[in-house]
C-alpha positions as CSV (number, residue, x, y, z in Angstrom):
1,X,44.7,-36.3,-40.4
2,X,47.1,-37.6,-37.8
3,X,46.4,-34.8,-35.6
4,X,42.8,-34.8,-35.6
5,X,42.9,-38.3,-34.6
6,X,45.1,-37.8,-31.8
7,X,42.8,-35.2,-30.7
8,X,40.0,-36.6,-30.8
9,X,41.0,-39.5,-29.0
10,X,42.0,-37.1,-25.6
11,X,38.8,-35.8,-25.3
12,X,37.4,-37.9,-22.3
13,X,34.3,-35.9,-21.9
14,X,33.5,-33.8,-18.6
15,X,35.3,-34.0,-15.6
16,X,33.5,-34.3,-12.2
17,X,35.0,-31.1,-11.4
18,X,33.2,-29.6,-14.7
19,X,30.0,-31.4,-13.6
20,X,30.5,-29.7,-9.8
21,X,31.3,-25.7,-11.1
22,X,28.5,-25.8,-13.3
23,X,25.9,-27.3,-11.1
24,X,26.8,-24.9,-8.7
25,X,26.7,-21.5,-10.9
26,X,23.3,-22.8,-12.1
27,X,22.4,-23.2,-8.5
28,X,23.4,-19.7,-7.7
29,X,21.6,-18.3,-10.4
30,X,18.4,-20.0,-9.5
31,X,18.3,-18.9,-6.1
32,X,18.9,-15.1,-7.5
33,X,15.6,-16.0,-9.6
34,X,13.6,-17.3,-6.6
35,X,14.4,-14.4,-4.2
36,X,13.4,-11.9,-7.4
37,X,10.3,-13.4,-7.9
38,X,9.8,-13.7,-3.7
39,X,10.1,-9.6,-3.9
40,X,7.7,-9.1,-7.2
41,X,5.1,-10.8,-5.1
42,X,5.7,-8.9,-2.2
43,X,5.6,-5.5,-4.1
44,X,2.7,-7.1,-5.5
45,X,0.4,-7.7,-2.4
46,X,1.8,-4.0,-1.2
47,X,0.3,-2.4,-4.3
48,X,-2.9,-4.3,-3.4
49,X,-2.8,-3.3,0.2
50,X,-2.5,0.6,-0.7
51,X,-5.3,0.4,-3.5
52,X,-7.8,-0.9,-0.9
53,X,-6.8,1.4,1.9
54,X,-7.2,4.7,-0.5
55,X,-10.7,2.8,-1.7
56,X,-11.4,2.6,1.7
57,X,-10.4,6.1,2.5
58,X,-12.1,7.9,0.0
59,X,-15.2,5.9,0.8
60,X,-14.9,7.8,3.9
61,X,-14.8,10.8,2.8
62,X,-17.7,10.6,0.0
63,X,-19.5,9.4,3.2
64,X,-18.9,12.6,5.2
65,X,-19.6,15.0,2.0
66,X,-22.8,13.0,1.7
67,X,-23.4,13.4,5.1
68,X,-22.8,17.3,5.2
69,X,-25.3,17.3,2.9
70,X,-28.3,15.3,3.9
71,X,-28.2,15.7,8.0
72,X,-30.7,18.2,9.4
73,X,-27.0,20.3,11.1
74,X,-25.3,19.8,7.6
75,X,-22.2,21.5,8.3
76,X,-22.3,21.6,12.5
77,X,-22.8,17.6,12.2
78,X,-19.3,16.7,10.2
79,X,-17.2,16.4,13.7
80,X,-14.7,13.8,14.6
81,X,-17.0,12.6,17.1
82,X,-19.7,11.1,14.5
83,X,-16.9,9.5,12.9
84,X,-15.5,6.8,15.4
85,X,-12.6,4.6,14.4
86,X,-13.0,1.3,12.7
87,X,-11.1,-1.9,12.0
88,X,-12.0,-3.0,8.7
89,X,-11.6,-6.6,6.3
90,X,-11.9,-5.8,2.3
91,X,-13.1,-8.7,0.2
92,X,-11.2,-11.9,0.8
93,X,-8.1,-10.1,2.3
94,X,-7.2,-11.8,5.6
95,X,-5.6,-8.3,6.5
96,X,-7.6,-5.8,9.0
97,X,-7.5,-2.3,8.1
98,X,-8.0,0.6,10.8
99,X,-9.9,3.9,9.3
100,X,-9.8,6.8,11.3
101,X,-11.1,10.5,10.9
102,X,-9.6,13.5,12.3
103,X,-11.6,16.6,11.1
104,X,-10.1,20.1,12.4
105,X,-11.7,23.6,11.9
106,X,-8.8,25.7,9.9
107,X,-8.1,28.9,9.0
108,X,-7.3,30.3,5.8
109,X,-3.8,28.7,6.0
110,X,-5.8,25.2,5.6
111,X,-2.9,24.3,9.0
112,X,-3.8,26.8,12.0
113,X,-6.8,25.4,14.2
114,X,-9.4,28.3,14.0
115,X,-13.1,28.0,15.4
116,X,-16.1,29.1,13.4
117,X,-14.1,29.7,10.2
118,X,-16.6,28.1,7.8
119,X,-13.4,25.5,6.8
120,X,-13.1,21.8,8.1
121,X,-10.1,19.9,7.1
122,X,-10.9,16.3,7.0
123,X,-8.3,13.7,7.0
124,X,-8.8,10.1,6.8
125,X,-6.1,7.9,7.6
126,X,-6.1,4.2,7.1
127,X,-3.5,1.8,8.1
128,X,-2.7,-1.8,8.0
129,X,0.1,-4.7,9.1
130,X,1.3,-5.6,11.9
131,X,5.2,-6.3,11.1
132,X,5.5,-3.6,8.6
133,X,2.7,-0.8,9.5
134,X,1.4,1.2,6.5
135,X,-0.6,3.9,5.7
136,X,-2.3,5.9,3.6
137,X,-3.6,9.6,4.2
138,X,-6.3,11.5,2.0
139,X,-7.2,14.9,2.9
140,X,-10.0,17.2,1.8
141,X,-12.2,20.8,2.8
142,X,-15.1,21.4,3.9
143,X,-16.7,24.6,3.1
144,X,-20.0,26.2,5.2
145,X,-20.6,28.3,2.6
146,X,-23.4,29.8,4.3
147,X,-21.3,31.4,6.9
């Protein structure tokens, strides 16, 4: 019983140099936590970003489809020309998107540039940010089945 007395009676509680370490590993630890959290919210907003620029992509193409449909030239009218560039806001994103359409005749090879093939490779690119440029590309044909 003697000894349990005497140790009980040494025990002064913690030391400031106790109080110090452990403040300052629990410090640490929360600033590992903030930065994680800081780079799930960026991932975040760059999930976001590419959703809307493939949205706005294939918009685009549905748009020329429809178009190669409905116009009196139907397939002669789906050219790069009718298609200028645009910049682009989605919803309540302060972040402008630029759309642009490149459509190339192609050969067989879908690559090689080849006139009056009855293929038209249309790709629509759309790109965003200013410190960290992005972008997404979606590709399709175009047949002139006709020919």
């Amino acid at each position: 019983m003697g000894i349990l007395k005497t140790i009980l009676r040494d025990k002064n509680g913690f030391s400031l140099l106790g109080s110090v370490l452990s403040t300052t590993v629990l410090a640490v630890g929360l600033l590992g936590t903030i930065q994680l959290m800081s780079m799930a919210t960026k991932t975040n907003a760059d999930t976001d970003f590419r959703v809307i620029a493939t949205k706005l992509a294939n918009e685009k193409i549905e748009g020329i489809i429809a178009d190669n449909n409905l116009q009196p030239q139907q397939y002669n009218y789906v050219t790069s020309a009718n298609y200028p560039d645009e910049n682009l806001t989605y919803g309540n994103t302060n972040n402008v998107f630029q759309r642009i359409v490149n459509i190339t005749e192609v050969a067989d090879d879908l690559v090689t540039a080849q006139s009056n093939s009855g293929l038209k490779k249309i790709d629509v690119t759309v790109s965003w940010g200013i410190e960290a440029p992005q972008q997404v590309t979606i590709s399709t044909l175009l047949t002139d089945y006709t020919n």
